[in-house]
LOKOLZA-614888 format. One line per 4 residues: number of its first residue (from 1); their letters; for each residue x, y, z of C-alpha. Coordinates in nm, 2 decimals. Layout:
<pts>
NUM = A = X Y Z; ...
</pts>
This chain:
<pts>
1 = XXXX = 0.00 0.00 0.00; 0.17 0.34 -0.08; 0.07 0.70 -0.07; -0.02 0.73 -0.44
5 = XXXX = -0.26 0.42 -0.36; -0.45 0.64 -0.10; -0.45 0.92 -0.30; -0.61 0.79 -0.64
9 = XXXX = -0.86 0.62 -0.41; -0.95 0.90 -0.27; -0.99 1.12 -0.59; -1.25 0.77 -0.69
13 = XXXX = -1.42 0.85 -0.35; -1.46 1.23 -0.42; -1.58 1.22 -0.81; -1.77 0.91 -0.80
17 = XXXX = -1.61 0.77 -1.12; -1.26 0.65 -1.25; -1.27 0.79 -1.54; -1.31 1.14 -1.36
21 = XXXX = -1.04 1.04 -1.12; -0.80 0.96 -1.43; -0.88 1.31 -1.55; -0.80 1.49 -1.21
25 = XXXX = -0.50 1.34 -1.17; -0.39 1.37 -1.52; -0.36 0.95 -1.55; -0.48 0.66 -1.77
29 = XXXX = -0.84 0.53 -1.62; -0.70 0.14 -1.59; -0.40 0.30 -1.39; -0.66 0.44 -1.13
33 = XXXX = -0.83 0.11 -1.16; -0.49 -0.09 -1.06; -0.42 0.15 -0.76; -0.82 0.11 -0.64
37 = XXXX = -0.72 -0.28 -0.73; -0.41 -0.31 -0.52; -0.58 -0.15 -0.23; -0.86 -0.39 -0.21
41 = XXXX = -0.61 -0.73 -0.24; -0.45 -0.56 0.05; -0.72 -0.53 0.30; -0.89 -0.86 0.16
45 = XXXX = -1.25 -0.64 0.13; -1.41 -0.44 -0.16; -1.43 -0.07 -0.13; -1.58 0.04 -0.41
49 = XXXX = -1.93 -0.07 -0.56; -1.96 -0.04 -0.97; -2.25 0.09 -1.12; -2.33 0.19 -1.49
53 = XXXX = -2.31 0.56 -1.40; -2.03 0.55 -1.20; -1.90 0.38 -0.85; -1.97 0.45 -0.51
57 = XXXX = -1.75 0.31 -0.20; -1.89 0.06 0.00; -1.93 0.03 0.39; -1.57 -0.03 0.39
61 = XXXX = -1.45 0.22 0.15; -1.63 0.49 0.31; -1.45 0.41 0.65; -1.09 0.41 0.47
65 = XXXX = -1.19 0.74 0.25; -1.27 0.92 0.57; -0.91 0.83 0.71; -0.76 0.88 0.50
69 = XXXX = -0.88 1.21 0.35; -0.82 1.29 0.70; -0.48 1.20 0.72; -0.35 1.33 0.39
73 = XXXX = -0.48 1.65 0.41; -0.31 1.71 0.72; 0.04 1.57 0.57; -0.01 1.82 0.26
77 = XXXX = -0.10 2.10 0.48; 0.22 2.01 0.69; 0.42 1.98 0.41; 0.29 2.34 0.27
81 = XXXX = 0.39 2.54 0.60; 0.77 2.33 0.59; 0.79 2.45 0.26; 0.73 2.81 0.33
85 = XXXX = 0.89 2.85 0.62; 1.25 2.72 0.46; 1.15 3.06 0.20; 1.14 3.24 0.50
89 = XXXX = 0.78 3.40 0.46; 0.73 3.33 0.08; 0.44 3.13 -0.02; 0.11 3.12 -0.06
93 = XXXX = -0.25 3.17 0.06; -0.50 2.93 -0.12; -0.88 3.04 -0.13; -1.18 2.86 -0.24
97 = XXXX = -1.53 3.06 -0.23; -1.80 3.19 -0.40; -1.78 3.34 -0.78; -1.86 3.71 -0.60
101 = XXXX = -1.75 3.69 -0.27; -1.41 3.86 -0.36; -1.57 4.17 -0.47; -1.87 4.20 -0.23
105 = XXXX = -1.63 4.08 0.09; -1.23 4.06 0.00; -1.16 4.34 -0.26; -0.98 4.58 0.02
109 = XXXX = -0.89 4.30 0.18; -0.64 4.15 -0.09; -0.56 4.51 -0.18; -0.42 4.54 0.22
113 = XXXX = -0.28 4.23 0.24; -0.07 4.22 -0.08; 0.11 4.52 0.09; 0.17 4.39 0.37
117 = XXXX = 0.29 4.06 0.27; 0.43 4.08 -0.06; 0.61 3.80 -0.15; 0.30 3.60 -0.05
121 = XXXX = 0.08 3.52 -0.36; -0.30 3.43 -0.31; -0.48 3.16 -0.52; -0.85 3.15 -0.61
125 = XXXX = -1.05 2.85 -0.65; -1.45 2.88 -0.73; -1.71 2.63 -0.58; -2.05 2.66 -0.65
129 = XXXX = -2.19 2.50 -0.32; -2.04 2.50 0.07; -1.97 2.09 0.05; -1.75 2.17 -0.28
133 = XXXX = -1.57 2.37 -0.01; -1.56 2.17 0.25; -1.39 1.84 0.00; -1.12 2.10 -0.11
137 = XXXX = -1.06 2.14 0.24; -1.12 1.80 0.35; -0.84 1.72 0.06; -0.61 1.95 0.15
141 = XXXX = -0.62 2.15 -0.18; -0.68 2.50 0.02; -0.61 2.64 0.34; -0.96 2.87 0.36
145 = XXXX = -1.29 2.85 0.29; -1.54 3.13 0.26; -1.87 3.00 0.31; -2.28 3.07 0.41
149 = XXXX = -2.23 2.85 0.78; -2.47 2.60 0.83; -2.45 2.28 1.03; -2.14 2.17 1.13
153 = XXXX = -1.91 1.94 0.91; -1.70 1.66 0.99; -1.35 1.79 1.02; -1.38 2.11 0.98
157 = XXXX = -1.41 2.43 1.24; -1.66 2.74 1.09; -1.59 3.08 1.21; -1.89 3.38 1.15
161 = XXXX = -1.77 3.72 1.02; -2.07 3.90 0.94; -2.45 3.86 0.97; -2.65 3.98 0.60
165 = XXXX = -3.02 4.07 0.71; -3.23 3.99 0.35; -3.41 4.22 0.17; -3.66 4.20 -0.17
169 = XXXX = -3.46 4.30 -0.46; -3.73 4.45 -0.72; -3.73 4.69 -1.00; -3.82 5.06 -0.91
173 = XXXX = -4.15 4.99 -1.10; -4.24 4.70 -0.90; -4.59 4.72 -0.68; -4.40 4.70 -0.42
177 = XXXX = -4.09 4.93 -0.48; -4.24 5.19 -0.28; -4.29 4.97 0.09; -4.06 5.01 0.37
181 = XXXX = -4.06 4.62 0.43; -4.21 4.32 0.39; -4.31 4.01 0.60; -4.21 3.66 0.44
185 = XXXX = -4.63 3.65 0.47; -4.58 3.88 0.15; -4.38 3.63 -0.02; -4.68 3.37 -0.05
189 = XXXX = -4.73 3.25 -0.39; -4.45 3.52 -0.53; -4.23 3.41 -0.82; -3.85 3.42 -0.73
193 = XXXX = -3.56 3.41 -0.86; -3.31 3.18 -0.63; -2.99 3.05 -0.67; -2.89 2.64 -0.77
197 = XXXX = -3.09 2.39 -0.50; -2.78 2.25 -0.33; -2.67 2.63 -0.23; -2.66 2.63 0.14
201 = XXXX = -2.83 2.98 0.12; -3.14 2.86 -0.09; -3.16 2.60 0.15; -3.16 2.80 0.44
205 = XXXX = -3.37 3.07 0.29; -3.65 2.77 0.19; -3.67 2.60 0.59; -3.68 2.98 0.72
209 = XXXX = -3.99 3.07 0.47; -4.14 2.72 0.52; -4.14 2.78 0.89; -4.37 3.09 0.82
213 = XXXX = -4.59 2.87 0.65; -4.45 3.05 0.35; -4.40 2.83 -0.01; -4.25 3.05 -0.27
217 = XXXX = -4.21 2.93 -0.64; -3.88 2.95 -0.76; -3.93 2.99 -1.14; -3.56 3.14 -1.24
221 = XXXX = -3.23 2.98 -1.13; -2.93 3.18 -1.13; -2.57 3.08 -1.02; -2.51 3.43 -0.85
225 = XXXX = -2.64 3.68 -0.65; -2.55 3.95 -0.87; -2.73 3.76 -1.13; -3.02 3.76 -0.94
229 = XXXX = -2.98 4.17 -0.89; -2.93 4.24 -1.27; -3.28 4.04 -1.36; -3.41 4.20 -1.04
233 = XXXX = -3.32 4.52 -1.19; -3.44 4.47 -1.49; -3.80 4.43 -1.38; -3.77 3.99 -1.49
237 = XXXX = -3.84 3.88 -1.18; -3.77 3.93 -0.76; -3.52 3.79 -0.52; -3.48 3.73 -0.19
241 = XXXX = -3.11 3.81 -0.12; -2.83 3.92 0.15; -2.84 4.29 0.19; -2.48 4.40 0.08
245 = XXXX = -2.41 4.76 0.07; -2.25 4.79 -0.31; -2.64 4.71 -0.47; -2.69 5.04 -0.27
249 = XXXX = -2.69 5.39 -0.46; -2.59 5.51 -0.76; -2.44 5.21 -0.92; -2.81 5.09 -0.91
253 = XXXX = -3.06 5.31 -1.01; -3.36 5.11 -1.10; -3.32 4.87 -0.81; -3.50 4.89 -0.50
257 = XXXX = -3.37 4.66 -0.19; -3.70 4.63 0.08; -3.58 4.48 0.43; -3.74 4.18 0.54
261 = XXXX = -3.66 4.15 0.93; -3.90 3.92 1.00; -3.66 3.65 0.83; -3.31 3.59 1.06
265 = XXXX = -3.00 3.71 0.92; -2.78 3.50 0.69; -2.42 3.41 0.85; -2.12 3.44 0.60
269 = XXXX = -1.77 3.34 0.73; -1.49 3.09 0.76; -1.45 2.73 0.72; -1.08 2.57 0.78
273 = XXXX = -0.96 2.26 0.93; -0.78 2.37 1.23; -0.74 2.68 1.32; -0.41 2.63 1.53
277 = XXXX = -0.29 2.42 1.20; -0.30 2.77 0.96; 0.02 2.91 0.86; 0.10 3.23 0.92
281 = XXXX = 0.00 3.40 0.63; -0.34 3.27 0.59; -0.41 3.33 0.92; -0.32 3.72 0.85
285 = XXXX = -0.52 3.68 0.53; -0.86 3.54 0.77; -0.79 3.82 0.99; -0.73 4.08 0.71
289 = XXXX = -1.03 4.00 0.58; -1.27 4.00 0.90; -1.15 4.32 0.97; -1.25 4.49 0.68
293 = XXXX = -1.57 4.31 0.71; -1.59 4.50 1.09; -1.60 4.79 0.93; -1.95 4.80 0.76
297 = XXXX = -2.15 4.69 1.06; -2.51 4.50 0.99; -2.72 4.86 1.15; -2.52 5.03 0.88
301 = XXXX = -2.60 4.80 0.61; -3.01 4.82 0.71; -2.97 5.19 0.68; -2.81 5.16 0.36
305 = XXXX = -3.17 5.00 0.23; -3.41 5.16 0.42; -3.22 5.52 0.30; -3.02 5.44 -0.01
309 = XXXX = -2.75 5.69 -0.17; -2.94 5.96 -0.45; -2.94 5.78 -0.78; -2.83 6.15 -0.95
313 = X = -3.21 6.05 -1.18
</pts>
C-alpha cells in the first residue's frame, strides 16, 4: 500500500467515477483502476461498488476514505507550511469561495494584504456549493474557505464574520418598490428568482420561509447573486437576497432593496480545518479580511436599504 494508492482512491471517492479520477490526476483510467485494485487485495475487502453511471465506495471504502482524506490533508498542509517556512515567509494563501465573494467581501482586503505581505501570492478557487468547499478542504487543496455556515461538518471548524439581514430585490416599478418592508407573509405565492438547489443559502432561505408557513415558487435559477440583482433590476423577476451595501446607490438606479426583518440574518464566514494548523500568512489573510468586514456593521448595512444613496435620476 503506498501513498499514491490512497491518494487515487480517494480522488475515486470524491468524483464518483474512475474515469473522472484519471482526469484529475492527469492518469490513464485502468491505472486508477490498478491502484483502487491493489488497495482492495490488501485489505482482503471491496471498497468500491460499480454501477453503470459511476462507483460508489462501499461500507468499507467509506471508513478508509474518511481516514484517510483525514490524514492526507493534514500531511499536505504540513508539508505546505515546511515549505514556506525554509523561504522564510514566501508562499502562498490558497482560497476557495463563492464566484462574487471577492468583490462583495475581499476586494480591500487582498488590496491590504498584498502590501503587507508581498512575496505571498493568493490563489482563487470557485465552488459553487459550501460541500464543494468543504472536500477542497477536506483534501487538502486550500487552506480557507469562505462560506454561508450551516451545520457543522466533519472535520472542519466554521468561524462567523458578518450577519447579511435579507431584503426583496425588485425593480423601481415594482408594486412593491415603494414599501418600507415586507413580511415573508408577503412572499406567498411570489415568483422568485433563487440560486442552484444545493446552495446552502437557498436551502436556508426555503426552511426559514417554510417555517412561516410560506412556499414560494422559484421559477428562475441563477448561479449568483448578482445575477439575481441584474434580472431584479431589470424588472424579470424578484429575489430574496443578502443585503450588501454595493447594490446600494448610484451604481443601481432602477433597483430597490425592501428589508425583510422578519426572516433571521444569513451568516457568511470561515471554514478551515484547524485553526491552530493555519500558517501564518493565511491566518493574516482570515484576519485581514474580517477586519474589513468590521467595518461596515449590519445597523449600517439596514440603513443603507431603508435610506439608499441619491441615484443623480
Amino acid at each position: 500500500m503506498t501513498l499514491d494508492d490512497l491518494r487515487v482512491f480517494t480522488a475515486v471517492c470524491r468524483t464518483g467515477s474512475l474515469s473522472a479520477a484519471a482526469r484529475e490526476l492527469s492518469c490513464t483510467q485502468s491505472a486508477v483502476s490498478q491502484h483502487v485494485k491493489r488497495l482492495e487485495r490488501e485489505v482482503g475487502l471491496s471498497l468500491i461498488e460499480r454501477h453503470t453511471r459511476g462507483v460508489v465506495p462501499t461500507a468499507f471504502g467509506r471508513m478508509l476514505d474518511a481516514a484517510v482524506t483525514e490524514g492526507l490533508g493534514c500531511i499536505d498542509h504540513a508539508l505546505r507550511r515546511l515549505e514556506e517556512t525554509a523561504r522564510a515567509g514566501a508562499g502562498s494563501v490558497r482560497i476557495t469561495t463563492g464566484a462574487t465573494t471577492v468583490r462583495h467581501f475581499m476586494a480591500a482586503a487582498v488590496v491590504d494584504f498584498r502590501r503587507r505581505f508581498p512575496r505571498v501570492s493568493l490563489e482563487f478557487q470557485t465552488e459553487t456549493s459550501s460541500r464543494g468547499c468543504f472536500d477542497a478542504l477536506a483534501a487538502g487543496s486550500v487552506d480557507l474557505a469562505w462560506i454561508t455556515l450551516g451545520p457543522a461538518a466533519r472535520a472542519v471548524q466554521q468561524r462567523p464574520v458578518v450577519e447579511l439581514p435579507w431584503s426583496l430585490a425588485v425593480s423601481a416599478a415594482d408594486p412593491l418598490a415603494a414599501r418600507t418592508e415586507v413580511a415573508p407573509a408577503d412572499l406567498q405565492d411570489t415568483r422568485l428568482i433563487g440560486l442552484p438547489e444545493n446552495s446552502t443559502a437557498r436551502r436556508q432561505l426555503g426552511a426559514w420561509l417554510a417555517e412561516s408557513g410560506i412556499r414560494p415558487v422559484f421559477d428562475t435559477s441563477v448561479t449568483d447573486w448578482d445575477t439575481a440583482i441584474l434580472l431584479a433590476e431589470l424588472g424579470l423577476g424578484r429575489a430574496v437576497v443578502p443585503t450588501l451595501p454595493a447594490w446600494s446607490g448610484p451604481g443601481h438606479p432602477d433597483l430597490r432593496l425592501i428589508p425583510l426583518p422578519g426572516l433571521p440574518a444569513l451568516t457568511a464566514g470561515w471554514a478551515v480545518r484547524r485553526w491552530d494548523a493555519l500558517s501564518p500568512p493565511a491566518r493574516a489573510f482570515a484576519e485581514t479580511v474580517e477586519h474589513h468586514c468590521g467595518t461596515a456593521t449590519v445597523p449600517e448595512q439596514r440603513r443603507a436599504v431603508a435610506h439608499p444613496e441619491p441615484s443623480g435620476r
